[in-house]
N, C-alpha and C positions, 0 to 999 in steps of 0.2 A: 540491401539489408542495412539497418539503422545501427548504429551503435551507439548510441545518445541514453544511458542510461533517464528512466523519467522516475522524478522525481517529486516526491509530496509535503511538503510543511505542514505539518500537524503541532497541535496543542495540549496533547498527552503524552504517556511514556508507554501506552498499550496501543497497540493499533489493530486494524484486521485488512487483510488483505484477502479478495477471490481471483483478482487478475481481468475482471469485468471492465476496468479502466471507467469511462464516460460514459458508459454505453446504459440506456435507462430501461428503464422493463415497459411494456403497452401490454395489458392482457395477461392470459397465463404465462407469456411468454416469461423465461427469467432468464438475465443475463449472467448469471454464475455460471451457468451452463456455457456459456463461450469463453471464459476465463480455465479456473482452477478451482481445485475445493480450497474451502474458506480456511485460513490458517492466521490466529493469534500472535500475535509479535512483541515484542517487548523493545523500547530504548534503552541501551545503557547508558555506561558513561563516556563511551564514542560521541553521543549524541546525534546515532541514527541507526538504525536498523536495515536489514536489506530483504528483501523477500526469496526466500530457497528456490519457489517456482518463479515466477515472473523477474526479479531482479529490479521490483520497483524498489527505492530506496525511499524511506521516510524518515525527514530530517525535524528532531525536534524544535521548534522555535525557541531562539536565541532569548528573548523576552521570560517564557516559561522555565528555563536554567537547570540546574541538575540538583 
């Protein structure tokens, strides 16, 4: 088991997370369905958020500031 939290650099202070990670859709198939339901996130002024279900963390970029 990994314990390497993963991490995302994004360029807003909204984010959305399903827990899909990489993984692309081909067809009806949809990869939400191997993740989580989709859930909205917000940056504060930590300058990064963490996901309740998956624990991905998305860190706002340094560049875009608070």
């Amino acid at each position: 088991m990994s314990t390497t939290q993963e991490t995302v650099t994004v360029h807003t202070h909204r984010v959305a997370c399903d827990g899909a990670g990489d993984i692309r859709s081909t067809g009806a198939f949809k990869p939400a369905a191997l993740g989580h339901p989709r859930v909205y996130l917000e940056i504060d002024e930590r300058g990064f958020v963490d996901c309740p279900y998956c624990d991905k963390r998305f860190i706002l970029d340094d560049a875009h500031g608070h």
